[in-house]
C-alpha positions in Angstrom: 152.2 52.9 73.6 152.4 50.0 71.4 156.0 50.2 72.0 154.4 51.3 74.9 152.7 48.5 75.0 156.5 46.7 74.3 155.5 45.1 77.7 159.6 44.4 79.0 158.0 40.8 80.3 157.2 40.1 76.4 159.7 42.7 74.2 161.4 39.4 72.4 158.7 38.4 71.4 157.4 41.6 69.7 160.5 43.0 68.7 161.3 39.5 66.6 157.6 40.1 64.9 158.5 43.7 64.1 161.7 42.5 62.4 159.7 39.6 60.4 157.7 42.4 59.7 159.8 44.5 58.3 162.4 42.1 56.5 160.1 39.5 55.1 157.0 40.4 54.4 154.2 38.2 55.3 151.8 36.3 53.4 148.0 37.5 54.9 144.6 36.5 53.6 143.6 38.9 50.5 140.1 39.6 51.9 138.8 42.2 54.9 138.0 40.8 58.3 133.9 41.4 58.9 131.3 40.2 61.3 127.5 39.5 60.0 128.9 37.8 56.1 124.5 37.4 55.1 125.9 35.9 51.7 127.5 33.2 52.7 125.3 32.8 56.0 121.8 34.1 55.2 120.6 33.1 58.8 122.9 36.3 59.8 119.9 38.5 58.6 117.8 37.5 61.1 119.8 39.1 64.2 119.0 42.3 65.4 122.8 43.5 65.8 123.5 42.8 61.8 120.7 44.9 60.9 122.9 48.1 59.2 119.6 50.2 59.2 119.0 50.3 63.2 120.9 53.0 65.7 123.9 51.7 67.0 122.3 51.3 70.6 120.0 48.8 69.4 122.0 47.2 67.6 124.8 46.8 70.7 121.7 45.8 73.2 120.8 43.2 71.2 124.8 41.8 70.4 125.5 41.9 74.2 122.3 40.3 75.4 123.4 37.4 73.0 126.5 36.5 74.5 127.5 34.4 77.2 129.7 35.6 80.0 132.5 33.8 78.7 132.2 35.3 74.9 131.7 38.9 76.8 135.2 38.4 78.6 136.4 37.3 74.9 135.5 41.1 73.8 137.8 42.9 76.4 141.0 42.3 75.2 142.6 43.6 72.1 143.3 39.9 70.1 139.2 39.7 70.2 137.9 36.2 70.4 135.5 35.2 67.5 131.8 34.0 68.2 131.3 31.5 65.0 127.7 30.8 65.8 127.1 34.8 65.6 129.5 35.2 62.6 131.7 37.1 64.5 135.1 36.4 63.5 138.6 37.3 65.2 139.4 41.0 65.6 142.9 42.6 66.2 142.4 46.0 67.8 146.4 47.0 67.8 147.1 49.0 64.8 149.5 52.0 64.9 149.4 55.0 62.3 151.7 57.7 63.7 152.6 59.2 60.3 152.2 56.6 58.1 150.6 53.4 57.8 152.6 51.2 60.9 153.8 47.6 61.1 154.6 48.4 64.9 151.3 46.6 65.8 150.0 43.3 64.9 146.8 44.4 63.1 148.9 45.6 60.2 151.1 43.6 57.5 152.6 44.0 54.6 153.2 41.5 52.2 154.0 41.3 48.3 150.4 42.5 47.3 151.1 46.0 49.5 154.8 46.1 50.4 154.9 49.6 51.9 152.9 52.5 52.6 153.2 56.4 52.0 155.6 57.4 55.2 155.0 60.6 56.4 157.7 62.4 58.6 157.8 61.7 62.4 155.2 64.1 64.2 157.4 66.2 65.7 159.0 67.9 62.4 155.3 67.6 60.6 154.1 69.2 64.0 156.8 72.8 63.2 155.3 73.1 60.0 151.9 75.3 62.3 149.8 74.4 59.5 146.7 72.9 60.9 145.4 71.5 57.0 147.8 69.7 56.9 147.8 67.8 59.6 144.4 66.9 58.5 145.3 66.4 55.0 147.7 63.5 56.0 145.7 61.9 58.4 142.9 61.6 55.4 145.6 60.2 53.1 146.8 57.9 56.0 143.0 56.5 56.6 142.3 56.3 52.7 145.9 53.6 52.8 144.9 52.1 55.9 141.4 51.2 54.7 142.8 50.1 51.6 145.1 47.8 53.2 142.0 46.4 55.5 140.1 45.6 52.3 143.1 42.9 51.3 143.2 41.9 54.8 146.6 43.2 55.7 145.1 45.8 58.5 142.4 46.9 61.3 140.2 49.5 61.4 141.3 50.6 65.0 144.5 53.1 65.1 146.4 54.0 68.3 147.2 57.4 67.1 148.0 60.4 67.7 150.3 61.2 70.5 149.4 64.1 72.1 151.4 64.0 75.2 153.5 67.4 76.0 157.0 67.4 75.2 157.7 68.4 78.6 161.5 68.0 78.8 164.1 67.8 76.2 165.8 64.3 76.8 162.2 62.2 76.5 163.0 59.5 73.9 159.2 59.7 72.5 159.1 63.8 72.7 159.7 62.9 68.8 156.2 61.4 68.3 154.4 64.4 69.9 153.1 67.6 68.3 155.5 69.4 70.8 155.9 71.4 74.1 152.5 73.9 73.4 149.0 72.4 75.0 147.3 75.3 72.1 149.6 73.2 69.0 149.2 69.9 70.6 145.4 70.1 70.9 145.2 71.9 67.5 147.4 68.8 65.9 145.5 66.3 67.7 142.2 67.2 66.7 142.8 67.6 62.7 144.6 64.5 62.4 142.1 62.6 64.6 139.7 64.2 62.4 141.6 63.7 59.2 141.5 59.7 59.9 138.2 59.5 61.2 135.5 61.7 58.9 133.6 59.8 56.2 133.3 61.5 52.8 129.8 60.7 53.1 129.2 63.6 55.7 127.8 60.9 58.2 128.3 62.1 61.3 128.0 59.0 63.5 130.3 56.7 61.1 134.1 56.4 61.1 136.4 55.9 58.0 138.7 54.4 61.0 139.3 55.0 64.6 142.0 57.1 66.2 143.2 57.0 69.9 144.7 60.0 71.6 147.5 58.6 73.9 149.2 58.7 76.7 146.6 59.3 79.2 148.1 60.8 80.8 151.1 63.5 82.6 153.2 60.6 80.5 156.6 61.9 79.5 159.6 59.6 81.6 160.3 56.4 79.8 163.6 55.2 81.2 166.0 57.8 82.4 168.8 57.0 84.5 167.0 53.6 86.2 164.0 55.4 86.5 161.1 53.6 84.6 157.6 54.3 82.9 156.0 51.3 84.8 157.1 52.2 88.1 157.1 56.0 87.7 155.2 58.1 90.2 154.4 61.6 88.2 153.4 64.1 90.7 151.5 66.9 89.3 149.4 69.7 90.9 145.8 70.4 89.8 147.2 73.5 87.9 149.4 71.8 86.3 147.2 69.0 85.0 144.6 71.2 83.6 146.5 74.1 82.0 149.4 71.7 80.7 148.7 67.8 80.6 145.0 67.8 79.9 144.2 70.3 77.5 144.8 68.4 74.1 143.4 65.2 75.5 140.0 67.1 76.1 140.3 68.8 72.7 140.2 65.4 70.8 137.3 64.3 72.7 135.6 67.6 72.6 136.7 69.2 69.3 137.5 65.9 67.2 134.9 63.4 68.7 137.9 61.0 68.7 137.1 57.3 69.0 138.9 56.3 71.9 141.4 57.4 74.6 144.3 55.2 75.8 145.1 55.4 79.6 149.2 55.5 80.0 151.4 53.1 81.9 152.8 55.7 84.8 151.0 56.8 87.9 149.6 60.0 88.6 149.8 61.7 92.6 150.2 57.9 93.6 147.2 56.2 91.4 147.6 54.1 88.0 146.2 55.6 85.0 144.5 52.7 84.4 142.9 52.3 87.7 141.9 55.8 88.5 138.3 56.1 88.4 138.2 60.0 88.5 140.8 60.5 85.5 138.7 57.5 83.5 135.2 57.9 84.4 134.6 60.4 85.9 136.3 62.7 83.3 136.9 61.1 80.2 133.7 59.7 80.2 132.0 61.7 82.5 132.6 65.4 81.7 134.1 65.5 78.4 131.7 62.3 77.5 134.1 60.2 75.2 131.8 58.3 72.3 133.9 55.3 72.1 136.3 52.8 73.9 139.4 53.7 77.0 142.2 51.4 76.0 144.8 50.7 78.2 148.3 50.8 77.1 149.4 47.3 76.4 149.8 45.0 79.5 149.2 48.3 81.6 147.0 46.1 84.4 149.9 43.3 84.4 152.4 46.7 85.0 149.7 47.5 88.0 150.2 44.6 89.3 154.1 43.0 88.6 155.6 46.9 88.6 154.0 48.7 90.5 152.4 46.5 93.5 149.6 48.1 93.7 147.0 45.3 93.9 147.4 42.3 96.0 146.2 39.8 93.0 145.9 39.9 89.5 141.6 39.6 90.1 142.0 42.8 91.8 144.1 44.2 89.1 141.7 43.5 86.7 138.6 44.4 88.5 140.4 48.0 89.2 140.7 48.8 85.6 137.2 47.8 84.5 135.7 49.8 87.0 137.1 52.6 86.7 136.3 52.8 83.3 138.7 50.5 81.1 137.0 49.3 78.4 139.4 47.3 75.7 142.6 45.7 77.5 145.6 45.9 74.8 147.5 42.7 76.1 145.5 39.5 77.3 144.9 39.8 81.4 141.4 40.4 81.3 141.2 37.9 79.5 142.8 36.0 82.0 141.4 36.9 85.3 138.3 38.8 85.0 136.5 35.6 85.2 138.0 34.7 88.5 137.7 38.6 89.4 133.7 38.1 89.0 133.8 35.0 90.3 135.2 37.0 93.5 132.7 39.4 93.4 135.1 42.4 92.6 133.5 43.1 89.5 129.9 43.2 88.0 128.3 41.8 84.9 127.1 45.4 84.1 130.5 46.4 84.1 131.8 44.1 81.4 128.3 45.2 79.3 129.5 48.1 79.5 133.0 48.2 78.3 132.1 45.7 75.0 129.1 47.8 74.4 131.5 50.9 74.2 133.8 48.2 72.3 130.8 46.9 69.7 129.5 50.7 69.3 132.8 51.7 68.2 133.1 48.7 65.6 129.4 49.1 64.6 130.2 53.2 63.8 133.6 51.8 61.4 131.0 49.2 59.6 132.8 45.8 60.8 128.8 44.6 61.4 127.4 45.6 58.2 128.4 43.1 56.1 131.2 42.9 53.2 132.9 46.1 53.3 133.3 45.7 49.6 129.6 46.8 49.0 130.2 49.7 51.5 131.6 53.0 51.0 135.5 52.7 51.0 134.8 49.2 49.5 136.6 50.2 46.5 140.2 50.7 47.6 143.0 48.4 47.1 146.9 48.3 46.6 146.5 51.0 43.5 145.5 53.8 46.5 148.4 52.9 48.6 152.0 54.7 48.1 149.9 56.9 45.0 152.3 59.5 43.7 150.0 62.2 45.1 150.5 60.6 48.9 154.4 60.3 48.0 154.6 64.5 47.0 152.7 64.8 50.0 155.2 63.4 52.3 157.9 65.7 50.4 155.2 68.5 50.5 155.3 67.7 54.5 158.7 67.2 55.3 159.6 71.0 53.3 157.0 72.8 55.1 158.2 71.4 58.5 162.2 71.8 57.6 163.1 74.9 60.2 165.8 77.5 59.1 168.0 78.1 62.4 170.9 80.3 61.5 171.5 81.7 58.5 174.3 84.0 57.3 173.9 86.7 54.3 175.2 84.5 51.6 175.0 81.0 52.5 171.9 79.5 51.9 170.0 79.0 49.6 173.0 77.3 47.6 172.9 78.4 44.0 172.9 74.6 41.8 175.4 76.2 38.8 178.0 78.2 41.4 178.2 74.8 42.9 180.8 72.5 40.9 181.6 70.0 44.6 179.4 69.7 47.3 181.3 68.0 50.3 178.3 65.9 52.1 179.8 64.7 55.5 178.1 63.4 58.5 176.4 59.8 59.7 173.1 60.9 58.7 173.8 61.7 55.2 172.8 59.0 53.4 170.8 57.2 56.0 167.5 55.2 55.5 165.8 54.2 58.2 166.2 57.1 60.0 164.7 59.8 58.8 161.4 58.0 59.3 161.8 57.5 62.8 159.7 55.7 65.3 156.3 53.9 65.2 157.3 53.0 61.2 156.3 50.8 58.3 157.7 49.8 55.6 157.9 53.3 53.4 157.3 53.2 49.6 160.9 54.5 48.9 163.6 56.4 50.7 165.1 59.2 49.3 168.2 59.9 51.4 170.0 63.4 52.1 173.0 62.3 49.7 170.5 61.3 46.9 168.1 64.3 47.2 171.7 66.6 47.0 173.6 64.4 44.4 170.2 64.8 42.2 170.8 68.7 41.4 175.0 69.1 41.9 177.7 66.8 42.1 178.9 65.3 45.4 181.9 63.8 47.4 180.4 62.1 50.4 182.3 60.9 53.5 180.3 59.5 56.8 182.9 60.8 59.2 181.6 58.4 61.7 180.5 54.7 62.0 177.3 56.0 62.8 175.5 58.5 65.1 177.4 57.7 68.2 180.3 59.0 66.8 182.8 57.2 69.2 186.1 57.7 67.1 185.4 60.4 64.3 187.3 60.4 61.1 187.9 64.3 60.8 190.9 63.8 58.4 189.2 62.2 55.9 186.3 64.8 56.1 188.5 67.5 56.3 190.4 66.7 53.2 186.9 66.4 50.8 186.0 69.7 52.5 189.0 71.9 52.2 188.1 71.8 48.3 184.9 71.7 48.1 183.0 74.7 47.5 180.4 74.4 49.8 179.6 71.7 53.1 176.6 69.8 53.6 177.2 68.3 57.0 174.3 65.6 58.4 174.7 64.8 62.0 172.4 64.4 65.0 170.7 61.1 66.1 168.6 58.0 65.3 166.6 55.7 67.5 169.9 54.4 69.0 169.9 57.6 70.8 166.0 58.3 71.5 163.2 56.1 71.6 160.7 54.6 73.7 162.5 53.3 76.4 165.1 55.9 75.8 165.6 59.0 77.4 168.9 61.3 76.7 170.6 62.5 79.5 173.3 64.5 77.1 171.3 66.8 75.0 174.3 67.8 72.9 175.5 66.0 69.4 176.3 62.1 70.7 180.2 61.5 70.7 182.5 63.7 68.6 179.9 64.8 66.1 180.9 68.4 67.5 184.7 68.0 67.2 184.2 66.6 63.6 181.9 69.8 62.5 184.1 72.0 64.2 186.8 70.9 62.5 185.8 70.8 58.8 184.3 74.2 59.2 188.2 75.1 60.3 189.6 74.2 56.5 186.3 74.8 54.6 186.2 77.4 52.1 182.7 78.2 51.2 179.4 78.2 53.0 179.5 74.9 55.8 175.8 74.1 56.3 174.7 72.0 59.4 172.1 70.2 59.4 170.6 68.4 62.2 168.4 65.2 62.2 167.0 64.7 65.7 163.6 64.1 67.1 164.8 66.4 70.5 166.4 69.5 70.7 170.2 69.5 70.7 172.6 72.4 72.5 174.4 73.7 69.5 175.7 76.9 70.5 178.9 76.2 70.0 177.8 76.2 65.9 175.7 79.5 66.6 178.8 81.0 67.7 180.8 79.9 65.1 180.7 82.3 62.0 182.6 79.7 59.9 179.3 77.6 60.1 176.9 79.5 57.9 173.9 77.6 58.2 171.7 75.6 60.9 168.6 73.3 59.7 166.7 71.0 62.0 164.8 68.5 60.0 163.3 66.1 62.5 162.7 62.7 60.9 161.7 63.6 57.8 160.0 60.8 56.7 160.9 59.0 53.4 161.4 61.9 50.7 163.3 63.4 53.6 166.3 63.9 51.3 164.6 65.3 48.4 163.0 67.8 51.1 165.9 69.0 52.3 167.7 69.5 48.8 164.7 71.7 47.8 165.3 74.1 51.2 168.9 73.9 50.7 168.5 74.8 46.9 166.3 77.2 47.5 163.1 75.4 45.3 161.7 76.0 48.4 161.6 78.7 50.9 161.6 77.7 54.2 159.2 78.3 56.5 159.2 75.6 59.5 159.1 77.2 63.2 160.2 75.2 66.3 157.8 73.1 68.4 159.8 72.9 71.0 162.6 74.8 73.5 166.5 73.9 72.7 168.1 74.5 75.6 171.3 74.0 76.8 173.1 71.2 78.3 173.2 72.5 81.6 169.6 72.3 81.9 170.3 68.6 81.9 172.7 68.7 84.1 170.9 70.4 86.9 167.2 69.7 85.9 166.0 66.5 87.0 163.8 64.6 84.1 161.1 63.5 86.9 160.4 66.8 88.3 157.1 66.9 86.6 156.5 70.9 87.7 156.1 73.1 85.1 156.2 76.5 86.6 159.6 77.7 88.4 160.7 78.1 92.2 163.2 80.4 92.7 163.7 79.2 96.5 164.9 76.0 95.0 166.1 77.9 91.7 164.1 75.3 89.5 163.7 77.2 86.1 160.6 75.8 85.3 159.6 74.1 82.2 158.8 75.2 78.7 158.6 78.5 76.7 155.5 79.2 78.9 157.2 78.8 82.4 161.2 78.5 81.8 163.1 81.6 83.1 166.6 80.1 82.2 169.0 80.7 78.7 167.9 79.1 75.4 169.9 77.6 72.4 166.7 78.3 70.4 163.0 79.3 71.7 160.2 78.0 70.8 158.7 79.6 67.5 162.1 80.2 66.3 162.4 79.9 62.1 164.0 81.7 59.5 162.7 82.1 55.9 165.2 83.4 52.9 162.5 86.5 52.7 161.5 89.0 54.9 158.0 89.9 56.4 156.6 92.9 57.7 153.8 93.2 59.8 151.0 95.7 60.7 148.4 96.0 63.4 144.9 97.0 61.2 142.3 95.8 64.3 142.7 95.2 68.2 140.8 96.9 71.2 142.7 98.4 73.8 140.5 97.6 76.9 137.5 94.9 77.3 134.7 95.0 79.7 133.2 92.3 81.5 130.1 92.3 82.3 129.2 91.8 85.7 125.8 91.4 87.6 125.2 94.5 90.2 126.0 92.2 93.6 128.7 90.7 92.2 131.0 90.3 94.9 134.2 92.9 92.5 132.0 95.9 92.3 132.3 95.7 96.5 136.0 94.8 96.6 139.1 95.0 94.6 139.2 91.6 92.4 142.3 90.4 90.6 140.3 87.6 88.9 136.5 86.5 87.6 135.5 83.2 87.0 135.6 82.2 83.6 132.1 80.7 83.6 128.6 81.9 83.5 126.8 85.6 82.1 129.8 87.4 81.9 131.1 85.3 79.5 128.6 85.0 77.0 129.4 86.3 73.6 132.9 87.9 74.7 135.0 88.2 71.9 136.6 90.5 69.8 138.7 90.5 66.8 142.4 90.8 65.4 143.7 92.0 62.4 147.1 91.8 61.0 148.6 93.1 57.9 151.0 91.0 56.6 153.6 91.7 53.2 156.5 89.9 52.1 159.1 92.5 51.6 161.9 90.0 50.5 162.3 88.9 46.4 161.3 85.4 47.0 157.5 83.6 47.6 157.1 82.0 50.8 155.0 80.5 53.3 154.9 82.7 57.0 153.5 81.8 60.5 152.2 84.6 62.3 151.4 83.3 66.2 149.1 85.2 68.5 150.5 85.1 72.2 149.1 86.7 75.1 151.3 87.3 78.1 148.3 87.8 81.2 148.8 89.7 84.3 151.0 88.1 87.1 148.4 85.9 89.2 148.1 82.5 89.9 151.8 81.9 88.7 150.1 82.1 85.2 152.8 81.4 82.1 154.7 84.3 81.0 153.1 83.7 77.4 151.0 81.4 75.9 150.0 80.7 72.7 146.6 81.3 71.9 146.6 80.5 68.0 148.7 80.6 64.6 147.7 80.8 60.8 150.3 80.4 57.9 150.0 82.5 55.2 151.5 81.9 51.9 152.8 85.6 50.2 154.1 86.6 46.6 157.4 89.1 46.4 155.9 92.7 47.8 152.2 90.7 48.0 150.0 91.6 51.3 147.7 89.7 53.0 145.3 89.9 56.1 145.3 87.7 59.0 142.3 87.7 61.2 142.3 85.8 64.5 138.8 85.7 67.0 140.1 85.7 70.5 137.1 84.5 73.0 138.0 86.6 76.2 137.1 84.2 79.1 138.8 80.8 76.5 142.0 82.6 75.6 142.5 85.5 78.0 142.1 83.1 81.2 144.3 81.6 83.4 143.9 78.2 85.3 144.6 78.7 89.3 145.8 76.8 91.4 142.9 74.3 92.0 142.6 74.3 87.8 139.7 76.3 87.9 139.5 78.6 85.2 139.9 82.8 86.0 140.0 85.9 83.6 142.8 87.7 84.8 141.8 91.6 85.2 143.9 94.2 84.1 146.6 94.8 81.5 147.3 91.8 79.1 150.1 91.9 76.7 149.4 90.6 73.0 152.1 89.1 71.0 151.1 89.4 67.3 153.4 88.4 64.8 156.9 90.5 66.0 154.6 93.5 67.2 152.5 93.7 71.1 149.7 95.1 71.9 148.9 96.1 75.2 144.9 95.0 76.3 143.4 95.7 79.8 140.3 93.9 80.5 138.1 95.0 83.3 134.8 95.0 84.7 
């Protein structure tokens, strides 16, 4: 979104305010945007809806019963008109905080009085670190800056993050800004960070520090891939794929973080717009999961409905589609536009636009925009001294090690000892890069640290790009060679930048763009010490041809590591810190690509067509890396302490299994009422140095319903000592974890033998009844 909402009828536009943005900061007013100001007008206190001791429901009657049918239409559109004679001034609902504090929106600026803000890494590498605390740890930090850039008026209150689409296929330019391929990671990400942004350190309940969105809503993951566009794109998705895939972390941050609003996604769905699909909006966002807070389109979604994808004959219609079936906030300005001429038609009620700004006003109302000056509130107290702290700045390092994943590692290469290192050759376009390493969806950081720096700090260096840039069109291997062949080891830095992956920007090659892989073939020819690869990529890439090769010691994927990036990698690489980071995502190889096509939207396989499937879950075909995969310079061992070996399921007397053979039960009612049972693992660190260690719990279920072949039920990250032992305990809820979706996406407990994956042991588990 936001770059989603790059509308392509007005991307000049935005793109020229993201570079002002960016290059010369803005001059912005020095004090918070507020509605009901009682000390400078006192006449305020005498309306219902500015009254901060009432419920919120009163409070929103009485605002919308104010308001003219004009002002109401004002209220539907993310620029927010202001009502002066209510002292209700203009509100900008677009702000973005991915990982960081974002100028990608126009309710955020930065200016001399806050020039930058702490910049995490992109969510994908942050996502590999399986540590769910900390995903809610940055998301607190990142509200605590954002709040304290509202209070000197340089942002909103209202954040269109997180991303919690699946990384469904390895060329999707945006796959970067997602949690990763695993429904079980994604929903677990989603709901700390929405929770880390959102929850008040007053323990109120029914307040927001600020808003988070949970986007793309949803089965979004094309943006542009050969011709083929997000606006015009038809995903078509079976039931059991939409509820055991697409939907689960969508209905984990309403559910599980109470998130403040869900954004509806640009693509179709099985022939309907997102947007203007009453069953995916209200009847299930708002209707079964019962979302408390606001459905915002992406931006200029109902113009797309209309202009892209034909679908209504006029813009009215358009418009009246999206409000009733359920939008509430329009990012862009056509409701603005035509919902007056869409009532005037009759296509759309009055009730209906109460509705969506009393959704709108609740949510404002819960962040305190009607109470007054937010300087006599809670939060009222932050400024430009809580913004780029030194704490938030070693938590962005703190992030980036934890995520950093160990690929390939050969006895005696890494870690690098600093004093048995006299030259370090550091080669590569994305050695000493900036802007990079914080990837999409950006502001303005509070300093980079590039690879080169965070390396030249602890040994000395010879540096040589070897290409222009990523592309690598002509690569100058003679140069790197000749700084290599006498060095004594080789930090090599290569993979891709937005130039190669973005929003609007799907891969088709999923290998190293241009001749990275001749150049790091070559240098590892004439190098004499350990070569070290590293790879800075949101997307997997196929490097096999660097697994195979034993004169490349090393293989590190660090994402987009966000802006101590550099000084993150020299402590892995150094070996101040073990690493301990575990893929998000599949690497597969190129030839996946080449036969696989990106719009295929099925997850599971079909060998009459010889479609591998999608996914660690459902892919039958060869890996670079799998999902999971991570090395650590120790070694952990692990032992089983606790696990049944059969459960029973209780059943009523008629049921219709104790007459004939079932395969399945349904996952609902008596005989899933308090069925659970715990796991116990016994972890030790047998190695000689400290380190962090993920144990996942996997199941793999019986074969029905063309259920995944595993699936990850949860994760916990344990940090161990040299020869020190800890236990892991995981609760596994029979009919939540040990179920299957069929085919319609209704949920089944598979009877019989179940296969647990526990750390690197099984366990096999039959359930029956």
């Amino acid at each position: 979104m936001a770059f989603s909402c790059n509308n392509h009828f007005s991307i000049i536009l935005i793109i020229g305010f993201i570079l002002s943005s960016e290059l010369k900061p803005v001059l912005a007013q020095s004090s918070p945007v507020f509605a009901c100001d009682i000390t400078s007008n006192p006449a305020l206190g005498n309306l219902t809806f500015c009254d901060a001791s009432l419920t919120v429901e009163n409070r929103v009657n009485d605002l919308v019963k104010r308001l003219t049918l004009g002002e109401k239409i004002g209220f539907l559109v993310s620029g927010a008109s202001d009502v002066s004679r209510l002292g209700i001034p203009k509100y900008e609902w677009w702000s973005e905080a991915l990982h960081g504090v974002a100028y990608t929106g126009p309710g955020v600026h930065f200016s001399s009085l806050i020039p930058g803000a702490t910049s995490f890494p992109q969510v994908i590498l942050t996502a590999a670190s399986f540590n769910v605390s900390l995903f809610q740890t940055i998301g607190k930090v990142v509200s605590t800056e954002a709040r304290a850039m509202y209070n000197v008026g340089l942002a909103g209150l209202t954040y269109w993050s997180p991303n919690v689409n699946i990384f469904r296929d390895p060329r999707w330019g945006r796959g970067q800004e997602t949690p990763g391929e695993d429904p079980t990671l994604t929903s677990k990400y989603g709901v700390a960070y929405v929770k880390g942004l959102q929850q008040t350190d007053d323990g109120s309940t029914n307040k927001l520090k600020v808003a988070a969105c949970c986007k793309h809503y949803t089965a979004y993951d094309v943006d542009n891939w050969k011709g083929i566009e997000r606006y015009s794109f038809n995903a078509v998705v079976t039931q059991q794929d939409l509820d055991d895939t697409f939907q689960p972390p969508f209905k984990s941050c309403v559910l599980e973080g109470d998130v403040a609003s869900v954004m509806c996604s640009y693509n179709q769905v099985n022939g309907k717009p997102t947007c203007g699909d009453p069953n995916l909006l209200a009847g299930i966002i708002r209707g079964e999961w019962k979302l408390n807070g606001y459905i915002v389109t992406d931006c200029d979604s109902l113009q797309v409905i209309f202009k892209s994808q034909n679908y209504t004959k006029t813009p009215e219609e358009a418009a009246a589609l999206g409000l009733n079936s359920g939008v509430d906030l329009n990012c862009g300005s056509w409701l603005s536009t035509y919902t007056q001429g869409a009532v005037n038609q009759k296509l759309v009620n009055e009730s209906v636009i109460d509705r969506a700004i009393s959704n709108n006003f609740a949510t404002l109302m819960r962040l305190g925009f009607f109470d007054g000056n937010p300087k006599n509130r809670i939060y009222g107290n932050l400024g430009p001294k809580d913004v780029c702290t030194p704490e938030n700045q070693e938590l962005a390092r703190e992030a980036a090690r934890q995520g950093i994943v160990l690929l390939k590692n050969t006895a005696g290469s890494l870690p690098l000892t600093p004093t048995a290192i006299k030259s370090l050759a550091v080669i590569g376009p994305n050695a000493n890069v900036t802007k990079t390493m914080i990837g999409n969806y950006e502001g303005i950081p509070c300093k980079y640290t590039t690879p080169l720096q965070g390396l030249t700090a602890s040994v000395a260096t010879i540096y040589k790009p070897g290409c222009a840039d990523v592309s690598c069109n002509t690569a100058q291997i003679d140069d790197a060679k000749q700084v290599a062949s006498t060095a004594d080891a080789v930090i090599l830095v290569m993979g891709s930048d937005q130039s190669i992956e973005k929003e609007s920007l799907d891969r088709t090659n999923i290998t190293l763009p241009g001749q990275q892989s001749v150049l790091v073939a070559e240098v590892a020819k004439v190098s004499k010490g350990p070569v070290i690869l590293v790879i800075m990529s949101g997307g997997g890439m196929d490097v096999q041809f660097a697994v195979d090769n034993p004169k490349i010691t090393s293989i590190l994927w660090v994402g987009f590591p966000g802006e101590a990036g550099g000084a993150a990698l020299a402590d892995v690489i150094f070996g101040y810190y073990n690493p301990s980071g575990r893929l998000p995502m599949t690497w597969y190889p190129q030839s996946y690509a080449d036969v696989v096509p990106m719009t295929n939207m099925n997850m599971r396989p079909n060998p009459a067509t010889n479609y591998p499937g999608r996914t660690y879950r459902f892919y039958t075909g060869p890996t670079v890396f799998t999902f999971g995969h991570g090395l650590s310079y120790s070694q952990f061992k692990h032992h089983l302490d606790k696990a049944p070996q059969f459960v029973i399921l209780p059943l009523g007397e008629k049921h219709t299994c104790h007459l004939s053979k079932c395969k399945t039960v349904d996952a609902v009612g008596q005989s899933c009422s308090n069925m659970g049972f715990d796991i116990h693992l016994r972890v030790k660190n047998v190695g000689k140095i400290s380190g962090s260690h993920t144990i996942f719990l996997f199941t793999s279920p019986p074969s029905v319903h063309n259920a995944p072949k595993k699936h990850l039920l949860g994760f916990e990250k344990v940090h161990l000592t040299p020869q020190g032992e800890g236990v892991v305990k995981f609760n596994v809820d029979v009919c939540k974890h040990l179920s299957v979706h069929d085919e319609l996406g209704n949920r089944k407990v598979a009877l019989g033998p179940h296969v647990l994956h526990i750390g690197d042991l099984k366990h096999s588990l039959t359930v029956r009844i």
